[in-house]
C-alpha positions as CSV (number, residue, x, y, z in Angstrom):
1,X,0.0,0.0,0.0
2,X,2.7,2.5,1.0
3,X,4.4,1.6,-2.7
4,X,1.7,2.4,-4.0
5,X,1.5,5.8,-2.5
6,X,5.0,6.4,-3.3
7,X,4.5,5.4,-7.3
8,X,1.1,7.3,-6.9
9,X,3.1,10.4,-5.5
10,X,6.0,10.4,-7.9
11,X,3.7,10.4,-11.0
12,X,1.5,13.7,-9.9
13,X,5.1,14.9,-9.1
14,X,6.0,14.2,-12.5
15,X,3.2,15.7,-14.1
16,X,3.2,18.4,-12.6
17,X,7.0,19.3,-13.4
18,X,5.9,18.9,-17.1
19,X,2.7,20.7,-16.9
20,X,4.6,23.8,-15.3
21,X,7.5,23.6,-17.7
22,X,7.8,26.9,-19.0
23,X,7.6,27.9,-23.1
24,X,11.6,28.4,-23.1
25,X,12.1,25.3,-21.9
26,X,10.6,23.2,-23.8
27,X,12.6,24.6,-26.7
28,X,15.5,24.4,-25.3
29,X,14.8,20.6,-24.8
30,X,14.3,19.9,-28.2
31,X,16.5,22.2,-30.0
32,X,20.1,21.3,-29.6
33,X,23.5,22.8,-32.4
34,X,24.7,18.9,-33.0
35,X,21.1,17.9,-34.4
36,X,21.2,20.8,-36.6
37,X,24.6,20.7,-37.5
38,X,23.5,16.7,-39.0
39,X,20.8,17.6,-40.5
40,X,22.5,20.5,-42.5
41,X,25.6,18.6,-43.5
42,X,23.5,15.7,-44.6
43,X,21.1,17.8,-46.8
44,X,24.4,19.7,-48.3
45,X,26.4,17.0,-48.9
46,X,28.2,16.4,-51.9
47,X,26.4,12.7,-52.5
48,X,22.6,15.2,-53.0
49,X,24.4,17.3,-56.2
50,X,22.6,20.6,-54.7
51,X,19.5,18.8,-54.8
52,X,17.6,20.0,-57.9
53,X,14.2,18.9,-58.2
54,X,13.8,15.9,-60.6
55,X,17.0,14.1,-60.0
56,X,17.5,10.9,-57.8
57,X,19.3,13.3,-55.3
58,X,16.3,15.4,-54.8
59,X,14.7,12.4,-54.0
60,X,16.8,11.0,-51.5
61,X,16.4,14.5,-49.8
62,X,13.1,13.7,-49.4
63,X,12.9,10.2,-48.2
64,X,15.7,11.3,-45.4
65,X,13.0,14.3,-44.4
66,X,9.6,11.9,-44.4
67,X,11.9,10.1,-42.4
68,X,12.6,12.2,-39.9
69,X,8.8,13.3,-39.6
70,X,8.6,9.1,-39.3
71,X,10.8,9.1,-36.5
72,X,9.7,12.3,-34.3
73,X,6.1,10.6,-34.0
74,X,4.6,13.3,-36.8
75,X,1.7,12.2,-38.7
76,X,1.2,11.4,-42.4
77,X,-0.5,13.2,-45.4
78,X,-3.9,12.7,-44.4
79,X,-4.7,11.9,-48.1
80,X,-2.1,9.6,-48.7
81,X,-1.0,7.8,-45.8
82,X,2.6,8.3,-46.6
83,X,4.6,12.1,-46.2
84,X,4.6,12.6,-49.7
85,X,2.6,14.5,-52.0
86,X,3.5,14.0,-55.5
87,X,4.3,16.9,-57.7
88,X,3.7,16.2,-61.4
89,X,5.9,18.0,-63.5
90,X,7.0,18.7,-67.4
91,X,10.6,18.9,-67.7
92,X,11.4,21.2,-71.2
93,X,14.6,21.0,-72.9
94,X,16.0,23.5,-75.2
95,X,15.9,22.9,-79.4
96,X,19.2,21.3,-80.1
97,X,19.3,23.2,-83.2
98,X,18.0,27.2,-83.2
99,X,20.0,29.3,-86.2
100,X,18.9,32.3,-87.3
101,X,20.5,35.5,-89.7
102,X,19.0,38.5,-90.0
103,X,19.8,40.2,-93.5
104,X,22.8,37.5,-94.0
105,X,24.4,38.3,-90.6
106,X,24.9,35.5,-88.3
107,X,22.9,36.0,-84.5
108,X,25.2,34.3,-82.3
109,X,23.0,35.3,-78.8
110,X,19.8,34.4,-79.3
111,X,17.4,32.1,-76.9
112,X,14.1,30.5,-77.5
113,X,11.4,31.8,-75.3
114,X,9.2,28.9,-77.1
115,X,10.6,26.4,-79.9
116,X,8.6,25.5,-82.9
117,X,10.5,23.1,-85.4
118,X,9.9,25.3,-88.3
119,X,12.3,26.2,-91.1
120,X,11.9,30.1,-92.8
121,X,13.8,31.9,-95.6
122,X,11.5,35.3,-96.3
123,X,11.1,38.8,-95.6
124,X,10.2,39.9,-92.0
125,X,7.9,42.7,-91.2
126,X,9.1,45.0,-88.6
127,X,6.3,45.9,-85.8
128,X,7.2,48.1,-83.2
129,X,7.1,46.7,-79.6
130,X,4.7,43.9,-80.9
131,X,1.3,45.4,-78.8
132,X,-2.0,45.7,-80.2
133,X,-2.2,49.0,-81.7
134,X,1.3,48.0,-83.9
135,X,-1.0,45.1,-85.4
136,X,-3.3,48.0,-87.0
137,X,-3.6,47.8,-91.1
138,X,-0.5,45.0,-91.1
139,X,-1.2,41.7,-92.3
140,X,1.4,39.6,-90.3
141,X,-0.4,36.0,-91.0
142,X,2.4,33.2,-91.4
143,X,4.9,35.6,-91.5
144,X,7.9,36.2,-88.9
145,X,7.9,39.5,-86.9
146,X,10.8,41.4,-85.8
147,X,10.3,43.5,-82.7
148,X,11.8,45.4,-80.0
149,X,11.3,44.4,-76.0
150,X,8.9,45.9,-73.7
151,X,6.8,48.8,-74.6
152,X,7.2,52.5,-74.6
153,X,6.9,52.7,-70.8
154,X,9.7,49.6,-70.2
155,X,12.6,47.7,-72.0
156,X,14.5,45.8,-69.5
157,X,14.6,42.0,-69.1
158,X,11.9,41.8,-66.5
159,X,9.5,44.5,-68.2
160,X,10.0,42.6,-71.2
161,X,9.6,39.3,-69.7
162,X,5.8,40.4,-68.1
163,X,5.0,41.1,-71.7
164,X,5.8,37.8,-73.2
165,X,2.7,36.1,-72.9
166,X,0.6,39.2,-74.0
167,X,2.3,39.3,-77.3
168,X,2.7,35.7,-77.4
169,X,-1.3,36.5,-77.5
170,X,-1.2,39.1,-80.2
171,X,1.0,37.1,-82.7
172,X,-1.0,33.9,-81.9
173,X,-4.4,35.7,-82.9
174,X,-2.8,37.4,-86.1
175,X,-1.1,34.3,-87.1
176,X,1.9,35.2,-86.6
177,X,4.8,32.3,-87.8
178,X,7.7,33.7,-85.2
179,X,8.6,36.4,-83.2
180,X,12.1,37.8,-83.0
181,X,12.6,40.5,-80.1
182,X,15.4,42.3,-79.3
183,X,16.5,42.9,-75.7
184,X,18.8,45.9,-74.6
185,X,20.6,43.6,-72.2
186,X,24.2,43.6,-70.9
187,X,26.6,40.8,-70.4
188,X,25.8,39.9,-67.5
189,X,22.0,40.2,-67.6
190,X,22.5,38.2,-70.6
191,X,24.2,35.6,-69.1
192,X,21.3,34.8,-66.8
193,X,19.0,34.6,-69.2
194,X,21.0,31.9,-71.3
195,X,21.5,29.9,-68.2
196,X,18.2,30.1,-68.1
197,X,16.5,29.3,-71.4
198,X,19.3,27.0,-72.5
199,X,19.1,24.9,-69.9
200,X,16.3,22.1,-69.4
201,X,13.6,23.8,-67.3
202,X,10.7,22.5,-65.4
203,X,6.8,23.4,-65.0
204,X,3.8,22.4,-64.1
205,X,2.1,19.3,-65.4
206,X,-0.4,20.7,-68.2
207,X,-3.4,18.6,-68.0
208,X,-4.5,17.3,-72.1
209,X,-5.7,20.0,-74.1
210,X,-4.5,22.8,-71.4
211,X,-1.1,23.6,-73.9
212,X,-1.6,26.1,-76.8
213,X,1.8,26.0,-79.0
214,X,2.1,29.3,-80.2
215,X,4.3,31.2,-82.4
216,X,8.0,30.4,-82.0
217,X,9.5,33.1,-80.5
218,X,13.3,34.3,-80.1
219,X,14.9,36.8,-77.6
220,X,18.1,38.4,-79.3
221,X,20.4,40.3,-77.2
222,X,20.5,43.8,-78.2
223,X,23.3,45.3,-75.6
224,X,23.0,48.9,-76.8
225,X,20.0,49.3,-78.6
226,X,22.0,49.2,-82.4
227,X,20.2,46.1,-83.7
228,X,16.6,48.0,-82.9
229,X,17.8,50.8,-84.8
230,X,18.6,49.1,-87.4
231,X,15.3,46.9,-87.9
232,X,12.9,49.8,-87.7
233,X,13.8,50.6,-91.2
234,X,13.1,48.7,-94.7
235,X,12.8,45.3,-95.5
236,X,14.8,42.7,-94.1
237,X,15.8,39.0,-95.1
238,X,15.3,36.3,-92.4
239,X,16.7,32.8,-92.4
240,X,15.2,30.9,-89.6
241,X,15.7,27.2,-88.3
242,X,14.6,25.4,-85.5
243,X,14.1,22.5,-84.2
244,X,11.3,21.3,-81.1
245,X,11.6,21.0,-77.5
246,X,11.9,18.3,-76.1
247,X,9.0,18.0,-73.3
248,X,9.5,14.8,-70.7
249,X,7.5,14.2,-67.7
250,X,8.6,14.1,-64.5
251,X,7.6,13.2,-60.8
252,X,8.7,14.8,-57.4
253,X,7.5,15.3,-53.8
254,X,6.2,17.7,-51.4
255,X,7.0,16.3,-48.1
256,X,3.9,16.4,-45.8
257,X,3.2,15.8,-41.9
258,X,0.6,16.7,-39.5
259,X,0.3,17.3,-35.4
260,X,-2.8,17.4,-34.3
261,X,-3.3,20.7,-31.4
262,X,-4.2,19.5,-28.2
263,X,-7.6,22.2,-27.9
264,X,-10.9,21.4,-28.6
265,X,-11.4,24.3,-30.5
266,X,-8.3,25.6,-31.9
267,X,-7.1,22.6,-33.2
268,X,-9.4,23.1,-36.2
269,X,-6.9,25.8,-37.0
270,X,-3.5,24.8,-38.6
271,X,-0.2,26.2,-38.2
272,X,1.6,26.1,-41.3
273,X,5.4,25.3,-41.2
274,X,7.6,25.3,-44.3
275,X,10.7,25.8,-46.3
276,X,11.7,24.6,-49.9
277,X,14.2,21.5,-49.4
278,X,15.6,21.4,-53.7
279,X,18.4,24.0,-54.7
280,X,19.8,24.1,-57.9
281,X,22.3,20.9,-58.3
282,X,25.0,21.0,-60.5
283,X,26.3,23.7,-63.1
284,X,29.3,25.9,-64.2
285,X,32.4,25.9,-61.8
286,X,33.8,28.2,-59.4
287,X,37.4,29.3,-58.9
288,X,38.2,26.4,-57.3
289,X,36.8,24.0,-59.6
290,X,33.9,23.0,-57.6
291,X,30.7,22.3,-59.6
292,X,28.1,21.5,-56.7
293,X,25.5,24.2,-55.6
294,X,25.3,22.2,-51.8
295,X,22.7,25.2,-50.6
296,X,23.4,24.9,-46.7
297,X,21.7,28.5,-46.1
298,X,19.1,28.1,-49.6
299,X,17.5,26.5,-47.7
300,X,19.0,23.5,-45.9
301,X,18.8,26.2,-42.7
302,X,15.3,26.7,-43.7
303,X,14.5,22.8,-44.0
304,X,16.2,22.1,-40.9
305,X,13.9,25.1,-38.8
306,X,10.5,23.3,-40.1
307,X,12.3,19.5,-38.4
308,X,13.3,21.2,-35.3
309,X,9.7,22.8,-35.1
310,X,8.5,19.1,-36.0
311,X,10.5,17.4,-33.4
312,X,9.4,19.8,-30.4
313,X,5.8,19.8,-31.4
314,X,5.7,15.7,-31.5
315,X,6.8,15.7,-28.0
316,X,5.0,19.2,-27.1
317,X,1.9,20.0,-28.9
318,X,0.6,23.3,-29.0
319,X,-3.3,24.4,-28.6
320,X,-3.3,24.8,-32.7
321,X,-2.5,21.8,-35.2
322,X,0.5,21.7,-37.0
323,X,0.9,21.4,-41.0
324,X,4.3,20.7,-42.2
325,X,5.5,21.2,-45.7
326,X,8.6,20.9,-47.4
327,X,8.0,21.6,-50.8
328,X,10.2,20.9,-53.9
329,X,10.7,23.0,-57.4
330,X,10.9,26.4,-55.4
331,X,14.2,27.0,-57.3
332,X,12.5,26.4,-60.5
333,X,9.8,29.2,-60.0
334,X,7.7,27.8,-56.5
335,X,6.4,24.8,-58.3
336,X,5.9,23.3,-55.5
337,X,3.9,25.9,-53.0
338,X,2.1,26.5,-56.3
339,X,0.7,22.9,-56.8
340,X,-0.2,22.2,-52.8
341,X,-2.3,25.6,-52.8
342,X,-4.3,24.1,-56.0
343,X,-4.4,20.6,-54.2
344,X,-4.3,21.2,-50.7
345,X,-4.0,18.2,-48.5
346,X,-6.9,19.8,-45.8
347,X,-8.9,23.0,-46.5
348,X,-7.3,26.4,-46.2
349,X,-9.6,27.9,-44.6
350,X,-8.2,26.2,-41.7
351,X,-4.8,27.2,-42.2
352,X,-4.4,30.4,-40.0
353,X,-0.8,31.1,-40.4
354,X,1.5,30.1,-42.8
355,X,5.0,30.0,-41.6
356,X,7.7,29.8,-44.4
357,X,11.6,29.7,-43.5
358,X,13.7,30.8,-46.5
359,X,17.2,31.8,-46.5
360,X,20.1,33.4,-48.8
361,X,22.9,34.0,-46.4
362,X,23.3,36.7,-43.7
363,X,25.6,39.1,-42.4
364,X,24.4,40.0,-38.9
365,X,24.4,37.0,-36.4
366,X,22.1,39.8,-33.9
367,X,19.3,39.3,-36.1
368,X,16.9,37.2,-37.5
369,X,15.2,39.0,-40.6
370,X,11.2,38.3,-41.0
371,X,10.4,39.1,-44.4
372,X,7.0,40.7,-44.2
373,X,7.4,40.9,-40.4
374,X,4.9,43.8,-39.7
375,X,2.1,42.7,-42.1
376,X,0.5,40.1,-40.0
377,X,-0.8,40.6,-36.3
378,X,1.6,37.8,-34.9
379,X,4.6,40.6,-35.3
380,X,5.0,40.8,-31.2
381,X,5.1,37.3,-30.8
382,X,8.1,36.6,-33.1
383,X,10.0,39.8,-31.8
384,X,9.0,38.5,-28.6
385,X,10.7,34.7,-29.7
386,X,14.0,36.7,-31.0
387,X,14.8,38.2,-27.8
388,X,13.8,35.5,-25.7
389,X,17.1,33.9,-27.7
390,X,19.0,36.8,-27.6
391,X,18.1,37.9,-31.2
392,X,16.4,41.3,-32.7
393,X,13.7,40.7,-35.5
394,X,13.7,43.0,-38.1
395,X,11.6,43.7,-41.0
396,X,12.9,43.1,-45.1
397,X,15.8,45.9,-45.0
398,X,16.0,45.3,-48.7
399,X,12.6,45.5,-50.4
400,X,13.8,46.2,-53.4
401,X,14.5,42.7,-53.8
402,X,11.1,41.8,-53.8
403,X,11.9,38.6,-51.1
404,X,8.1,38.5,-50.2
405,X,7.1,37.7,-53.7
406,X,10.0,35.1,-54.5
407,X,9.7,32.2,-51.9
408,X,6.7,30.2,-51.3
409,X,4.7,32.1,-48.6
410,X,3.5,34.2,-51.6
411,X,1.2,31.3,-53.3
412,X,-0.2,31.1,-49.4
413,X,-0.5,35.1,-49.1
414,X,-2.7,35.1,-52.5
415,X,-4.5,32.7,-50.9
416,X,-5.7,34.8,-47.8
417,X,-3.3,33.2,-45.6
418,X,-1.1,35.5,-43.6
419,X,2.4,34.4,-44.5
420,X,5.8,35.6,-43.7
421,X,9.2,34.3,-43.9
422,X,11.7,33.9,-41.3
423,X,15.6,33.9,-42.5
424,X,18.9,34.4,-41.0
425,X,20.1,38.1,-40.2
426,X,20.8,40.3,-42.7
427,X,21.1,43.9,-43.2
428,X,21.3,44.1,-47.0
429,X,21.2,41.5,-49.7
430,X,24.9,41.9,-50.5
431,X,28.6,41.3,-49.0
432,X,28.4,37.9,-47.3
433,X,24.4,37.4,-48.3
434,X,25.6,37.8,-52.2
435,X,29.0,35.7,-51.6
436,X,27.1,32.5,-50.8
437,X,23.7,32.7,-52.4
438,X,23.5,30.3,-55.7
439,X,26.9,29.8,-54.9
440,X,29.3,26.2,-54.8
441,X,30.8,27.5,-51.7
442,X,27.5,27.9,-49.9
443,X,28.9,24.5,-47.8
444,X,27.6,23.3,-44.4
445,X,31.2,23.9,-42.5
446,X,30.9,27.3,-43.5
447,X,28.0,28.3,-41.1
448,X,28.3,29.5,-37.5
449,X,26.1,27.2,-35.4
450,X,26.6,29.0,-32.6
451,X,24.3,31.6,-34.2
452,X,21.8,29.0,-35.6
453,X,21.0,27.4,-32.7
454,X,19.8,30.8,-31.3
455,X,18.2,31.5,-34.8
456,X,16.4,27.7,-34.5
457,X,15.3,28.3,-30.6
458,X,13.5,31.6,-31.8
459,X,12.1,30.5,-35.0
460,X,10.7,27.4,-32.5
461,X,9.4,29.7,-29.7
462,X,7.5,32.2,-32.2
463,X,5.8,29.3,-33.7
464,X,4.8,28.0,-30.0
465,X,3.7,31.7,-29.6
466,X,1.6,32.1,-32.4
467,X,-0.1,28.7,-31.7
468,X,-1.0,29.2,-28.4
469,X,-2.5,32.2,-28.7
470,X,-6.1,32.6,-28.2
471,X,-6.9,35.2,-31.1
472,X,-6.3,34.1,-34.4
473,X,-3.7,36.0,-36.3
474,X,-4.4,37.5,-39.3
475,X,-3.2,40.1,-41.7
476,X,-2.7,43.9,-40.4
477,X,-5.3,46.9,-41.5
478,X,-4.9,47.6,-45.2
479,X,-2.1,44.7,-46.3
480,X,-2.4,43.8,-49.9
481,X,-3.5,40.5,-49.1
482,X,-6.1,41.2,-46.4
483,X,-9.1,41.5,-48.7
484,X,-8.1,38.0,-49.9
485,X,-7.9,36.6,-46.2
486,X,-11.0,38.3,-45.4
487,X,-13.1,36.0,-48.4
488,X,-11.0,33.1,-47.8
489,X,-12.2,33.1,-43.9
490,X,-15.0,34.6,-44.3
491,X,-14.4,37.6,-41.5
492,X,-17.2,39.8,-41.3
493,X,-15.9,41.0,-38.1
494,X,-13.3,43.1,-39.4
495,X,-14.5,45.8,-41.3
496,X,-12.7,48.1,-44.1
């Protein structure tokens, strides 16, 4: 009997020591620098080849993260049964042949925007920037088109770029045979944008019937404007031949994993955690020789923040449910984030809070950097988090970089869903930020884990904060993406 006191005794003892654990402690219980330090060397070693989405490497990335989810006690896709959620893809690869003279001249930098096998030897028609009122009184059908990027109002690569599909319209509707633009674009610009197009690229899987082919259509650099000048007058000869992508299909993987909250109320409302787990493999060499784009900071930090939150909430749930993503194709243009909001796993309207971790680099080891930080309600709690850890969180210092548009908390923010993105310190995307970003040297041993176990511990305790909070955050007074939130959970208690 008095053993059975004792045992009786020792058990309310040891609840009660766990229900009176504070916040802090439970994350420091969980989060530890030689767990994250493993998990970052394993997802930037050499053996994944950076990871790029498609490639047996990507895939072992993500059998070693649903195995991790396995092994902390998370729960499955609740559509699949498994932690994946397959990603169906259409990997593109440039024409192998695309030759093309312009009045008997040779155009040595040229890319195909979209590849038609098609051979051509006639006159071309000059039309301005290719835009509706430049069709007017021309008869352009089945003949090729020379025009200049952008419109009036822009003419650099990104101007021009927002304008492809418009005049890939235009020509379409006039029956246009192909489109050769020319781009004022330096070296370097141009450089990225051959890397780009000449290299396989990736997409979404068109469903039958979804694909219209188009006019072919050409990008030719144009570095000082010379070659525009010189089309906008007469008539000029065009030899044109091209062979047709090559279109393939291809398979990857969301990784997926649920907690369930421990509220009878607020566990109808999910917590989103994520980061993108692909980088972009293999490609031209550094200085050094080394060909391997490991992506420790993009984003095997990130990755690793969403497994440490995993691991703490398995053992200590929070009043909210937990939805973990790790989503593939980010790199090639948020595939992934793009697919699960058109085939979400549970509704969205039950996803409060999307909580994306994304990372270039950083250059201030006093800070973690919350892209979008002010624009949701939940702002206190994750400067509250920071300096529980020691850390300041600070708003995008460098909006001109557009970060809240190019990870994928943006697919969630059009959504409704309030959606920032935690990352590592930095005070402007350049110096050490700009040295490892897309880089070969962007290696695990090259990261200060001192600093990232104070990063991980806040990035934790924010999403503890936010999930144990009786209101339900949401997006602050006049965001761009509150009207969206307000139709998506139907709030009628907020008014305009």
């Amino acid at each position: 009997m008095k053993l059975r006191l004792l045992f009786l005794l020792a058990c309310m003892l040891c609840s009660f020591s766990s229900f009176s654990q504070s916040e802090k402690e439970k994350v420091i219980e969980t989060v530890n620098k030689s767990e994250i330090e493993g998990h970052i060397y394993f997802l930037a070693d050499d053996l994944l080849k950076g990871r790029e989405t498609g490639t047996p490497e990507n895939k072992i990335a993500a059998s070693y993260l649903a195995n991790m989810f396995r092994t902390y006690g998370v729960k499955p896709n609740p559509k699949t049964g498994d932690y994946y959620q397959k990603v169906p893809l259409e990997k593109t690869s440039p024409p192998s042949t695309l030759e093309l003279e312009i009045d008997g001249n040779e155009i040595k930098n040229k890319v195909a925007l979209n590849a038609q096998a098609m051979e051509s030897n006639a006159d071309a028609i000059y039309l301005g920037y290719g835009l509706e009122e430049d069709y007017k009184g021309k008869d352009v059908h089945g003949k090729v088109i020379l025009i200049k990027a952008g419109s009036s109002e822009t003419n650099d690569a990104r101007g021009a770029f927002g304008l492809r599909g418009t005049k890939m319209e235009l020509a379409q509707k006039a029956g246009v045979k192909a489109i050769v633009e020319f781009l004022q674009a330096k070296n370097n610009m141009w450089g990225f944008i051959e890397h780009n197009f000449n290299e396989p690229s990736l997409r979404l899987a068109s469903g039958e019937g979804d694909e219209k082919s188009g006019p072919a259509y050409i990008w030719v650099q144009d570095a000082n404007g010379s070659l525009s000048d010189k089309i906008a007058t007469g008539k000029h000869g065009v030899s044109l031949s091209m062979s047709a992508q090559k279109k393939e299909k291809v398979i990857s993987q969301n990784v997926v994993g649920v907690i369930e909250g421990t509220d009878p109320k607020l566990k109808n409302e999910y917590i989103i955690y994520s980061a993108h787990y692909d980088h972009v493999g293999v490609g031209k060499p550094d200085e050094t020789g080394d060909t391997i784009y490991n992506g420790a900071r993009d984003n095997a930090v990130g990755v690793t923040t969403v497994l440490s939150m995993a691991e703490n909430l398995a053992k200590y749930p929070t009043k909210r449910s937990a939805l973990f993503i790790l989503f593939t194709a980010e790199e090639k243009g948020l595939l992934g984030s793009q697919y699960y909001v058109e085939n979400p796993v549970l509704p969205l309207n039950q996803m409060v809070y999307c909580f994306n971790s994304d990372n270039g680099g950083y250059n201030d080891t006093s800070l973690a950097t919350i892209i979008g930080l002010p624009r949701t309600t939940a702002e206190q709690h994750i400067k509250d988090a920071a300096k529980t850890f020691g850390l300041t969180a600070i708003d995008d210092p460098a909006p001109e970089q557009g970060l809240f548009d190019r990870s994928d908390n943006v697919h969630f923010a059009a959504k409704g869903i309030p959606a920032p993105t935690f990352s590592m310190g930095f005070t402007s995307f350049s110096g050490d930020v700009t040295k490892y970003y897309h880089q070969p040297r962007d290696h695990a041993d090259s990261i200060d884990y001192d600093y990232m176990e104070k990063f991980f511990k806040a990035y934790v305790m924010a999403g503890r904060n936010i999930a144990n909070d009786p209101l339900t955050p949401f997006w602050t007074a006049g965001d761009k993406y509150e009207a969206a939130g307000k139709a998506l959970y139907k709030r009628t208690d907020i008014k305009d």
